[in-house]
N, CA, C and O atoms as a Tripos MOL2 file, in Angstrom:
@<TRIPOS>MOLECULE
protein
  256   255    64     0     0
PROTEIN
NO_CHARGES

@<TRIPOS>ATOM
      1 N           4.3260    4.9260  -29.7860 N.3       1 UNK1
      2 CA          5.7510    5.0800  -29.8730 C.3       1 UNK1
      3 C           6.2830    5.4680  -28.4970 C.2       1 UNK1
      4 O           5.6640    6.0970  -27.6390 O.2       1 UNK1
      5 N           7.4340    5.0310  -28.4250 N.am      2 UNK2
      6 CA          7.4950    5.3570  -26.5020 C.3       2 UNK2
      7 C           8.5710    6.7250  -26.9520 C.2       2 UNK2
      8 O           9.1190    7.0300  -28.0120 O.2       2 UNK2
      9 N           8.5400    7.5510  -25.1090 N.am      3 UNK3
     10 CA          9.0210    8.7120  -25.4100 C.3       3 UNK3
     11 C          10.5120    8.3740  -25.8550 C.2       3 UNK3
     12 O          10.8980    8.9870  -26.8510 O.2       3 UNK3
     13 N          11.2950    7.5990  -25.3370 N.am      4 UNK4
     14 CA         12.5630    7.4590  -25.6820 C.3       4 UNK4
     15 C          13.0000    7.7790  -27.8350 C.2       4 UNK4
     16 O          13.7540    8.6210  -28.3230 O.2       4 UNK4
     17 N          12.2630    6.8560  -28.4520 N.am      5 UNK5
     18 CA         11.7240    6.5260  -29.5250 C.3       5 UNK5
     19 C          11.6920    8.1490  -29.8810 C.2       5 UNK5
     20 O          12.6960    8.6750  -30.3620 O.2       5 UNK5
     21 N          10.4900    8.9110  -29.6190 N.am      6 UNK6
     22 CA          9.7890   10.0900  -30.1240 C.3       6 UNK6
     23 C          11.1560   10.8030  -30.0530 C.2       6 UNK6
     24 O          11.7680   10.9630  -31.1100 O.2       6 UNK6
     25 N          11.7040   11.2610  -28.8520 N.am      7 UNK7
     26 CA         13.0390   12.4290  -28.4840 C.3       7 UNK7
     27 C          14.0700   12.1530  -29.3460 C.2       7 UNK7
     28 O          14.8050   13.1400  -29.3020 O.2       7 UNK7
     29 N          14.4280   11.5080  -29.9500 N.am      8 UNK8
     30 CA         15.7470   10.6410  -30.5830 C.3       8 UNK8
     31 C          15.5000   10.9170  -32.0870 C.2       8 UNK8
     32 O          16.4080   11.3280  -32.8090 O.2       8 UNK8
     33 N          14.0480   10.6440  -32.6090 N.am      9 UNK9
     34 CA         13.6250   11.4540  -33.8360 C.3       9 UNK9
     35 C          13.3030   13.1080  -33.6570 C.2       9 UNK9
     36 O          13.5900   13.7510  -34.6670 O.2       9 UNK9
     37 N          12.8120   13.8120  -32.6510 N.am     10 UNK10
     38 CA         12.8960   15.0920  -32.7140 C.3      10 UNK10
     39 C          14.7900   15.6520  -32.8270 C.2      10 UNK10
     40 O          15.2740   16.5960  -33.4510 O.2      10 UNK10
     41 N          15.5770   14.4260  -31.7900 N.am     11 UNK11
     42 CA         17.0840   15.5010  -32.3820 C.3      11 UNK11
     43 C          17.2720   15.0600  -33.6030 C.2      11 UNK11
     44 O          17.7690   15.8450  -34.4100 O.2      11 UNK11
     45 N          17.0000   14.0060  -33.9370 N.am     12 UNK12
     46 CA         17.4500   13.7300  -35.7050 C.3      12 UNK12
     47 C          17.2310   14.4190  -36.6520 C.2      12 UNK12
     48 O          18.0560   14.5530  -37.5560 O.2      12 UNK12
     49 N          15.7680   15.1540  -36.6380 N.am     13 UNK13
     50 CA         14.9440   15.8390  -37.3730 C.3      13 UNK13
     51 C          15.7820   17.3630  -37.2710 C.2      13 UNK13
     52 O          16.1600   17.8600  -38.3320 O.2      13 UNK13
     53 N          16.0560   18.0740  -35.9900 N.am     14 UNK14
     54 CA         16.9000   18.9340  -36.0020 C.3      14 UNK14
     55 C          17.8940   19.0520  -36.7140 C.2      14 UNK14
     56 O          18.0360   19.8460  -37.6440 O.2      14 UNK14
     57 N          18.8500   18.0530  -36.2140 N.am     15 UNK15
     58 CA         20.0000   18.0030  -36.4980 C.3      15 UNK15
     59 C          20.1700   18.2370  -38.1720 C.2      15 UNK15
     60 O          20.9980   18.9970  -38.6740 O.2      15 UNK15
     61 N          18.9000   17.1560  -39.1400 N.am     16 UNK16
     62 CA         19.0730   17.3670  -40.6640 C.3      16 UNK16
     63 C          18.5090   18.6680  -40.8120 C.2      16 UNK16
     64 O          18.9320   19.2130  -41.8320 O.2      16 UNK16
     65 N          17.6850   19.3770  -40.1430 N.am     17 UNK17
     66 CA         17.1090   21.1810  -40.5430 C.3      17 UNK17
     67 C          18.4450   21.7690  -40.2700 C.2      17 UNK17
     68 O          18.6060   22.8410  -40.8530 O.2      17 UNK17
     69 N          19.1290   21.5000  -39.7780 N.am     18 UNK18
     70 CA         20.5070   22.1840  -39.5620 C.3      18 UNK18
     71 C          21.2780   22.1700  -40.4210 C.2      18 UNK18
     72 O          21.9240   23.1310  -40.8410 O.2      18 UNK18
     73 N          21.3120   20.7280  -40.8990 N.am     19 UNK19
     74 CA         22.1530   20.6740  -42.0860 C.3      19 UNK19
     75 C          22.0220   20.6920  -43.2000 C.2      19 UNK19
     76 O          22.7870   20.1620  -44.0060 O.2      19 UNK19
     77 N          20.7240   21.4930  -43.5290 N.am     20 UNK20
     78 CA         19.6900   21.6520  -45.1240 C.3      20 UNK20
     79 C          19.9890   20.6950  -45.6520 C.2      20 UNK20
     80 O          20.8310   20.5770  -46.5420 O.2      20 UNK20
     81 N          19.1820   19.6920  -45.0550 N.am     21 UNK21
     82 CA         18.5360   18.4390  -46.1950 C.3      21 UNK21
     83 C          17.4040   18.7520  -46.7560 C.2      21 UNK21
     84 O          16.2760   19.1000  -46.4070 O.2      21 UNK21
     85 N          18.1730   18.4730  -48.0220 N.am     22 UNK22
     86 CA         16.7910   18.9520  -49.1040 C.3      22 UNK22
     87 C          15.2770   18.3640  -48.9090 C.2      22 UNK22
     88 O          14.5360   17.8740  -49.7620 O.2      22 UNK22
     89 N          15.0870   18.5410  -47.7090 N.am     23 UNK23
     90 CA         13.4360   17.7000  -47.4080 C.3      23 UNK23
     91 C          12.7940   18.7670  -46.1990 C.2      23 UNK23
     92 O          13.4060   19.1220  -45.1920 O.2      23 UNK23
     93 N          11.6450   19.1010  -46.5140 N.am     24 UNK24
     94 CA         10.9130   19.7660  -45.3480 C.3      24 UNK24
     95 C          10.7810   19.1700  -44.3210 C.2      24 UNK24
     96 O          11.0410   17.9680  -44.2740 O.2      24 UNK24
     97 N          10.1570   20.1500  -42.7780 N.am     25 UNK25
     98 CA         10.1340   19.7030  -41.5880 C.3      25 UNK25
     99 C           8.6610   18.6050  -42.1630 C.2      25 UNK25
    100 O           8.6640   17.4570  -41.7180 O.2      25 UNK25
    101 N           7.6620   18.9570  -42.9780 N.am     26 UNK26
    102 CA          6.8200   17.5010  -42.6830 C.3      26 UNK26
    103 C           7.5140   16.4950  -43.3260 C.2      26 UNK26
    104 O           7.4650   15.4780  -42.6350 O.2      26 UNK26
    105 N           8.3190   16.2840  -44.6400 N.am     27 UNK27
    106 CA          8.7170   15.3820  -44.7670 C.3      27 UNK27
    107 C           9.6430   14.5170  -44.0530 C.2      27 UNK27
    108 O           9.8820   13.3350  -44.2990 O.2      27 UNK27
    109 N          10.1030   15.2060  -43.1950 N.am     28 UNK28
    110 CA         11.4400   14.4350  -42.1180 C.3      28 UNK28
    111 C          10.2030   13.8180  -41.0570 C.2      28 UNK28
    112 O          10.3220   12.7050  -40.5450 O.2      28 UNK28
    113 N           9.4550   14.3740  -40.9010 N.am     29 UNK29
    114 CA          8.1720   14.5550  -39.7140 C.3      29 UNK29
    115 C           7.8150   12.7460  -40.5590 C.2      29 UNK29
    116 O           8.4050   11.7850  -40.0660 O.2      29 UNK29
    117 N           7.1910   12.5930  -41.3480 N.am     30 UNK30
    118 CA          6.5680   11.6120  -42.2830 C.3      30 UNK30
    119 C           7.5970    9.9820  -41.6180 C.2      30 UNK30
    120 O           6.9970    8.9800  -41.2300 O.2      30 UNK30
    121 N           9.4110   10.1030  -41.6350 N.am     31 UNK31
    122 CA          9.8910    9.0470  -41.8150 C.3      31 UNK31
    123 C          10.0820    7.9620  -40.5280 C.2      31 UNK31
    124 O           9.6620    7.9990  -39.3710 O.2      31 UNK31
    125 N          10.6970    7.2320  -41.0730 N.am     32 UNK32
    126 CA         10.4530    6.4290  -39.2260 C.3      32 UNK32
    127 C          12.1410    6.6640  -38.4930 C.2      32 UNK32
    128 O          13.0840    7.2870  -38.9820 O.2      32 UNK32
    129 N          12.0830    6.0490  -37.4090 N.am     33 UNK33
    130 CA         13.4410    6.6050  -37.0840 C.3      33 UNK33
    131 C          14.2880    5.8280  -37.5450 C.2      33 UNK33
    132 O          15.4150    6.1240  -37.1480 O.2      33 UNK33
    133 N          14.2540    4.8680  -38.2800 N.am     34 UNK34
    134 CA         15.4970    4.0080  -39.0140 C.3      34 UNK34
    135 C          15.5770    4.9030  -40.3410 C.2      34 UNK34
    136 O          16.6300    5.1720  -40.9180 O.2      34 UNK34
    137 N          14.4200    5.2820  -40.6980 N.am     35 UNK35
    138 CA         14.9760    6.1790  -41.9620 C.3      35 UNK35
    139 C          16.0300    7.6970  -41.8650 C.2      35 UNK35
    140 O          16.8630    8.2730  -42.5650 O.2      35 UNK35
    141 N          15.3660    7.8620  -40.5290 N.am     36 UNK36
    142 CA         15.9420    9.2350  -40.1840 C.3      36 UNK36
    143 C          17.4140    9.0510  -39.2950 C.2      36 UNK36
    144 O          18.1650    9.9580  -38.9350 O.2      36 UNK36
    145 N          17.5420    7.8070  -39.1030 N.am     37 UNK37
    146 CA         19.0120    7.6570  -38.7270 C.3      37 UNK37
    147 C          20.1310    7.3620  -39.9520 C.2      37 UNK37
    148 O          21.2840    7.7700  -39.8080 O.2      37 UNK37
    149 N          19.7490    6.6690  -41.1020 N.am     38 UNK38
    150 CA         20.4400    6.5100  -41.8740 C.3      38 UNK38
    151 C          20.1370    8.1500  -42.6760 C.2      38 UNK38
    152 O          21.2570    8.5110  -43.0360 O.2      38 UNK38
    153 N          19.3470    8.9870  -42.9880 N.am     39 UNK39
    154 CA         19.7290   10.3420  -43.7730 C.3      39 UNK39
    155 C          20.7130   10.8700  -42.7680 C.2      39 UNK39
    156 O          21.6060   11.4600  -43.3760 O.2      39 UNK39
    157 N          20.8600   10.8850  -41.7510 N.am     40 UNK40
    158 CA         21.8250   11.5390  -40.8800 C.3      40 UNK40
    159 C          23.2810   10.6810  -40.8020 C.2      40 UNK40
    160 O          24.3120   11.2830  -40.5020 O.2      40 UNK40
    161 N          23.2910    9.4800  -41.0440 N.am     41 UNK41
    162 CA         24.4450    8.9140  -41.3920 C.3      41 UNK41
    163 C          24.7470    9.4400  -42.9900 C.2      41 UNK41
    164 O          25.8730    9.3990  -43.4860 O.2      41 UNK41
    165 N          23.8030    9.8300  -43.5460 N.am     42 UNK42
    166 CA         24.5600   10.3710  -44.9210 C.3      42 UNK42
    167 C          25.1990   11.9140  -44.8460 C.2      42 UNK42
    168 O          26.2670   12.3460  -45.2790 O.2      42 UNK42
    169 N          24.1020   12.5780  -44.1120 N.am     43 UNK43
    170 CA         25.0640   13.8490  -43.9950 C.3      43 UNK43
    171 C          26.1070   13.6640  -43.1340 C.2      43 UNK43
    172 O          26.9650   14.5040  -43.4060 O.2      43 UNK43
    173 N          26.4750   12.9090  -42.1470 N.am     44 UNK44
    174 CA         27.5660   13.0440  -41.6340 C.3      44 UNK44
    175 C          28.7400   12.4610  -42.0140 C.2      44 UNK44
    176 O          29.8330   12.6180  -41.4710 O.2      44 UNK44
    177 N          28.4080   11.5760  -43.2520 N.am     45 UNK45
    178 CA         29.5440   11.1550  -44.2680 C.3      45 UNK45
    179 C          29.9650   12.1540  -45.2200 C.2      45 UNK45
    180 O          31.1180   12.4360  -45.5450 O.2      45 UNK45
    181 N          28.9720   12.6090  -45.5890 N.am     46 UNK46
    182 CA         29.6100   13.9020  -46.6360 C.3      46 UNK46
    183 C          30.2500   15.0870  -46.0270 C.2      46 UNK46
    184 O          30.9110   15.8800  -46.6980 O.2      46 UNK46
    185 N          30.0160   15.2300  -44.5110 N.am     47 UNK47
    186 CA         30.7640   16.6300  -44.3850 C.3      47 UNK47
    187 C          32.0390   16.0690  -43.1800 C.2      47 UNK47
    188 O          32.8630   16.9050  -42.8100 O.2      47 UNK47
    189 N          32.0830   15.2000  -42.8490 N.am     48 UNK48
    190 CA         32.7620   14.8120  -41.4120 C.3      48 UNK48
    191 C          34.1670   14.9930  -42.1830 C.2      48 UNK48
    192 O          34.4350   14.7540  -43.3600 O.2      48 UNK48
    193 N          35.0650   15.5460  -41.0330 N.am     49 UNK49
    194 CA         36.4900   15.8820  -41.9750 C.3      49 UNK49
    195 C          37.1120   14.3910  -41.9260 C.2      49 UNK49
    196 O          38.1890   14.4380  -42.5220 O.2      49 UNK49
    197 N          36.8900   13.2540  -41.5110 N.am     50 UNK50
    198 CA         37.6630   12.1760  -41.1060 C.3      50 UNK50
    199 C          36.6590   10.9930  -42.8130 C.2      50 UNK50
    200 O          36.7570    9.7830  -43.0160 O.2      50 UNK50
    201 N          36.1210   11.6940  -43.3580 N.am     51 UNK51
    202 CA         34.9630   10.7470  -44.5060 C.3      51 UNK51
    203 C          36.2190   10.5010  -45.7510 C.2      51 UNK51
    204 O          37.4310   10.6160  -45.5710 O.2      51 UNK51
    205 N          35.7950   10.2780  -46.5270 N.am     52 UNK52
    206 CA         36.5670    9.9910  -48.0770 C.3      52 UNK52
    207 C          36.9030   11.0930  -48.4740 C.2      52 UNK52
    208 O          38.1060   11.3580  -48.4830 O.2      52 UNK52
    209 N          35.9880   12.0140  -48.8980 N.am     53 UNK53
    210 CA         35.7910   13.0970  -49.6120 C.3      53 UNK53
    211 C          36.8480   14.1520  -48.5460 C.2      53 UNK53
    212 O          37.9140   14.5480  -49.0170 O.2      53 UNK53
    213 N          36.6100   14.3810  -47.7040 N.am     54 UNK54
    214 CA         37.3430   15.4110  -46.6890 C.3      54 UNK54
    215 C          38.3820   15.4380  -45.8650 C.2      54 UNK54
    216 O          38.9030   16.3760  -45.2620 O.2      54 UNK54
    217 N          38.7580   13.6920  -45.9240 N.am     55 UNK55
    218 CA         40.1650   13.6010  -45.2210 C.3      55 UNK55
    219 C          41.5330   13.8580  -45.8170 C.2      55 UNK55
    220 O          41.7230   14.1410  -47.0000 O.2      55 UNK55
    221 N          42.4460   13.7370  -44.9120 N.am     56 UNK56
    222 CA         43.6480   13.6600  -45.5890 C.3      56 UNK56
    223 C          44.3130   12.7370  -45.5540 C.2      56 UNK56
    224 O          44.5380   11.9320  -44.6500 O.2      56 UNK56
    225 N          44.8020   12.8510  -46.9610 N.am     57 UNK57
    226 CA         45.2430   11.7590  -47.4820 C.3      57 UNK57
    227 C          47.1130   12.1450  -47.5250 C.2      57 UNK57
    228 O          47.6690   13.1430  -47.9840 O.2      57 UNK57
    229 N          47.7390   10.8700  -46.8310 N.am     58 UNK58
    230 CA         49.2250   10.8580  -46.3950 C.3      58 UNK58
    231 C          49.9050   10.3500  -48.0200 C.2      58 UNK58
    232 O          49.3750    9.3960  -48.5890 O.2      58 UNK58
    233 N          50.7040   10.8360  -48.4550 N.am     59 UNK59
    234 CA         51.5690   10.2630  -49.2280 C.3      59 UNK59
    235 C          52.7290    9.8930  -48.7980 C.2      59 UNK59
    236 O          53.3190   10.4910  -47.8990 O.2      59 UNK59
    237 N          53.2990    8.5860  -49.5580 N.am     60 UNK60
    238 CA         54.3460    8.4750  -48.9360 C.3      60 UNK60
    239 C          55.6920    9.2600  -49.5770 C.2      60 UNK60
    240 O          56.1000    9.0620  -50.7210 O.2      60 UNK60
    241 N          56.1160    9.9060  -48.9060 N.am     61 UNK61
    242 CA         57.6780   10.5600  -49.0930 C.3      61 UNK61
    243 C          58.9350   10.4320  -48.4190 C.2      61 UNK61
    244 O          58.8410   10.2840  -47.2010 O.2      61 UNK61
    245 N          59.8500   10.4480  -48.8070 N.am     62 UNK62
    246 CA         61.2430   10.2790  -48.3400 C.3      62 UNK62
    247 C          61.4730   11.1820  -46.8240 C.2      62 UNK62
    248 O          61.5070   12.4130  -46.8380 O.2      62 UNK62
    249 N          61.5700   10.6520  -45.9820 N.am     63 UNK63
    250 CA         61.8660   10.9400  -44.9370 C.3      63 UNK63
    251 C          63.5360   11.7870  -45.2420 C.2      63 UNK63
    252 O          64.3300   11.6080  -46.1660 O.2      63 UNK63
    253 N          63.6040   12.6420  -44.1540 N.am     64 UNK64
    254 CA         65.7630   13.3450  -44.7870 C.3      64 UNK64
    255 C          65.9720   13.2580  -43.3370 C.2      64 UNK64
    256 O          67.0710   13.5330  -42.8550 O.2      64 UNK64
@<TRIPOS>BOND
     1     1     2 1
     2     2     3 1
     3     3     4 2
     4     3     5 am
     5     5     6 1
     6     6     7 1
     7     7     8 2
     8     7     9 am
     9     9    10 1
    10    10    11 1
    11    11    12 2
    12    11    13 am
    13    13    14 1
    14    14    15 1
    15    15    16 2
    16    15    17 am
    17    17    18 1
    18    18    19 1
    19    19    20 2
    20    19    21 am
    21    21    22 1
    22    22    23 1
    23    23    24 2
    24    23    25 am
    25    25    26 1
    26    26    27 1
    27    27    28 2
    28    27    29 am
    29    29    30 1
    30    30    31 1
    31    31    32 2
    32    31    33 am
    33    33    34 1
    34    34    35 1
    35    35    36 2
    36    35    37 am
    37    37    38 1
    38    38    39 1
    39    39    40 2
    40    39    41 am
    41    41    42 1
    42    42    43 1
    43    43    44 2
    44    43    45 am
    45    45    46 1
    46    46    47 1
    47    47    48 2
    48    47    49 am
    49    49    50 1
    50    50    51 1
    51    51    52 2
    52    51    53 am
    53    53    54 1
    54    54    55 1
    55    55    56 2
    56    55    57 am
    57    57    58 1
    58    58    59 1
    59    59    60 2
    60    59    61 am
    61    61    62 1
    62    62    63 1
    63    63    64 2
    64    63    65 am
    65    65    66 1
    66    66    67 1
    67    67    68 2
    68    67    69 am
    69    69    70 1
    70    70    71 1
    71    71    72 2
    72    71    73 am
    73    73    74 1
    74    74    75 1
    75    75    76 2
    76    75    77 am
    77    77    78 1
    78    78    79 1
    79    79    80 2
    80    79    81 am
    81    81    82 1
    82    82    83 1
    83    83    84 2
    84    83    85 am
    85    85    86 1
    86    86    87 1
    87    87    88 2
    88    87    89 am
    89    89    90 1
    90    90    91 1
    91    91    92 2
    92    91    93 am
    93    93    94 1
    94    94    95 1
    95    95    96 2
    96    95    97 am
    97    97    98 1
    98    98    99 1
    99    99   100 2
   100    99   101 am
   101   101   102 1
   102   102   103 1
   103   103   104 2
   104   103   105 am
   105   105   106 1
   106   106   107 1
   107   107   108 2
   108   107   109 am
   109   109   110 1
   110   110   111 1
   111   111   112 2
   112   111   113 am
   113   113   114 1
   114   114   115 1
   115   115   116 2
   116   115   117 am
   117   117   118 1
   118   118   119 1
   119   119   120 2
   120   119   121 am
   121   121   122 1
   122   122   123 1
   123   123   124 2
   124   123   125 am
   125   125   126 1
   126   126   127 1
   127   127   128 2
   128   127   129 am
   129   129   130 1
   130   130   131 1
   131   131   132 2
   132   131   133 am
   133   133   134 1
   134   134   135 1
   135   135   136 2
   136   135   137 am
   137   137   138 1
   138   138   139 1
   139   139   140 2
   140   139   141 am
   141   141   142 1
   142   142   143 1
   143   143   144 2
   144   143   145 am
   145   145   146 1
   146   146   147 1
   147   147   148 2
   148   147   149 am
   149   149   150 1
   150   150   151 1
   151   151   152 2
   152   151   153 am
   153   153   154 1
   154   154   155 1
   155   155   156 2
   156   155   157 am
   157   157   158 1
   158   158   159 1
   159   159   160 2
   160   159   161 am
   161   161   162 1
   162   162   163 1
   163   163   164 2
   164   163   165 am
   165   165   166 1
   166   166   167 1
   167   167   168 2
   168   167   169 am
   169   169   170 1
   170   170   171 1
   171   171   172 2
   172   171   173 am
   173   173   174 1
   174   174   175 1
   175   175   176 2
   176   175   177 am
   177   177   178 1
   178   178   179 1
   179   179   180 2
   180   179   181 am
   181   181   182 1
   182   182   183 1
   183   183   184 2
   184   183   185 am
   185   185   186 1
   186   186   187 1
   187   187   188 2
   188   187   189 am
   189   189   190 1
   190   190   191 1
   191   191   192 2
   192   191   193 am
   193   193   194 1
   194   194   195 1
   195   195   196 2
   196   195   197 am
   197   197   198 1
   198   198   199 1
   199   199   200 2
   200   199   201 am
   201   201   202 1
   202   202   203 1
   203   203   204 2
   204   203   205 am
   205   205   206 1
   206   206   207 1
   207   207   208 2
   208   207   209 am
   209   209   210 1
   210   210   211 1
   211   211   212 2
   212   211   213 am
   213   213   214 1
   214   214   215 1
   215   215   216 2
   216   215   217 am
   217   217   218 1
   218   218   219 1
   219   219   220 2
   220   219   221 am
   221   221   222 1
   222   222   223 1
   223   223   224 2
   224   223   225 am
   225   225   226 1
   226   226   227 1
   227   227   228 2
   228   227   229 am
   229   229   230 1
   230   230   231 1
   231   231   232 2
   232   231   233 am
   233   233   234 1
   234   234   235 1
   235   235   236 2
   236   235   237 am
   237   237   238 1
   238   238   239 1
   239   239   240 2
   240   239   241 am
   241   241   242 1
   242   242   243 1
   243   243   244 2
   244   243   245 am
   245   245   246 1
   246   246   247 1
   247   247   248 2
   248   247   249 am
   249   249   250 1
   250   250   251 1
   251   251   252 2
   252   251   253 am
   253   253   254 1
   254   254   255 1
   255   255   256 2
@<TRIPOS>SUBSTRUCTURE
     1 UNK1         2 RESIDUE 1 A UNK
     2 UNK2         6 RESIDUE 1 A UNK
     3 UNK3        10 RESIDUE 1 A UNK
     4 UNK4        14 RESIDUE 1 A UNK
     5 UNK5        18 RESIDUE 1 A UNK
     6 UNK6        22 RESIDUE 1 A UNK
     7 UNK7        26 RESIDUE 1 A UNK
     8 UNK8        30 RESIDUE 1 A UNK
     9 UNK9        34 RESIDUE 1 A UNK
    10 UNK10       38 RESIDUE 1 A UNK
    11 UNK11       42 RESIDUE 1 A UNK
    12 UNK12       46 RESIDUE 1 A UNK
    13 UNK13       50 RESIDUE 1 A UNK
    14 UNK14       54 RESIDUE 1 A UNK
    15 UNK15       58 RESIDUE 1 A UNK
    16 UNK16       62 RESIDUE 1 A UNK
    17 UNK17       66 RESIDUE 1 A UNK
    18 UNK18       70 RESIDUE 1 A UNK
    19 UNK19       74 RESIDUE 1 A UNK
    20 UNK20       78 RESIDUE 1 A UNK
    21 UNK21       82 RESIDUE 1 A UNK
    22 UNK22       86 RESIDUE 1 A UNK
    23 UNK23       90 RESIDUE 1 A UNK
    24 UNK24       94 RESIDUE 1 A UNK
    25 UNK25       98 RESIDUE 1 A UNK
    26 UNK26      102 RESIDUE 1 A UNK
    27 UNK27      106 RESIDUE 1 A UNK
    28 UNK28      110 RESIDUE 1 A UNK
    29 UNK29      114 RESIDUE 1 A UNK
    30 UNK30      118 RESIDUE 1 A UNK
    31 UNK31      122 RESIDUE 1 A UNK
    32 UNK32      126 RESIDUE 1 A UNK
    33 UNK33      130 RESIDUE 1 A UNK
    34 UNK34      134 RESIDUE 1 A UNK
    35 UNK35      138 RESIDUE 1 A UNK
    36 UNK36      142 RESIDUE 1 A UNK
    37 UNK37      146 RESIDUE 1 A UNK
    38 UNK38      150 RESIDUE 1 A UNK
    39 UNK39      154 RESIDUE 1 A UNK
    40 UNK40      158 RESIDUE 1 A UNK
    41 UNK41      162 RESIDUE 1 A UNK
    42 UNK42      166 RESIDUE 1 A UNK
    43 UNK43      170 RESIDUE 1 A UNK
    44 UNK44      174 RESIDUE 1 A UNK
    45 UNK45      178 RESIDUE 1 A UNK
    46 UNK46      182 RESIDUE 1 A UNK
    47 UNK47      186 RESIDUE 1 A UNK
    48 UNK48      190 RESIDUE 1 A UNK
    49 UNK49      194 RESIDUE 1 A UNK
    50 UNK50      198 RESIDUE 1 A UNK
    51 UNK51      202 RESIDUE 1 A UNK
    52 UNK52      206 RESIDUE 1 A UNK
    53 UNK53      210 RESIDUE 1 A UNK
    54 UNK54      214 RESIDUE 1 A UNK
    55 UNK55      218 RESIDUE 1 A UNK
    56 UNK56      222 RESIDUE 1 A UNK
    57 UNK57      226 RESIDUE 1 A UNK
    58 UNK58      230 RESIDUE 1 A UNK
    59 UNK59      234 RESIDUE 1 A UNK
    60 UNK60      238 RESIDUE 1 A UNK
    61 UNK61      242 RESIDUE 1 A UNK
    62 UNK62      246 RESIDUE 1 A UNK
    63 UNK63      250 RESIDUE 1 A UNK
    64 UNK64      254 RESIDUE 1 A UNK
């Protein structure tokens, strides 16, 4: 695996211990880095204030 490769899964792996994903350091350790880029695209959909769940939502109202 080249170092570029290896460093890019050690911040990924951080980044989800940070954000208690329900998976231990060997199980994050276990995945490849396409797996570990998409669990980190999931936590950053569920908490990012700009996602579905957390944005705001404009109604339209009468301007005065």
């Amino acid at each position: 695996m080249g170092k570029g490769v290896e460093e890019r899964r050690k911040e990924l792996i951080y980044k989800l211990m940070i954000h208690t994903v329900n998976k231990t350091v060997e199980q994050l350790m276990k995945l490849t880095l396409k797996e570990l880029e998409t669990e980190y695209k999931k936590v950053q959909n569920d908490c990012h204030p700009h996602s579905d769940a957390g944005s705001i939502h404009w109604i339209h109202t009468k301007r005065q």
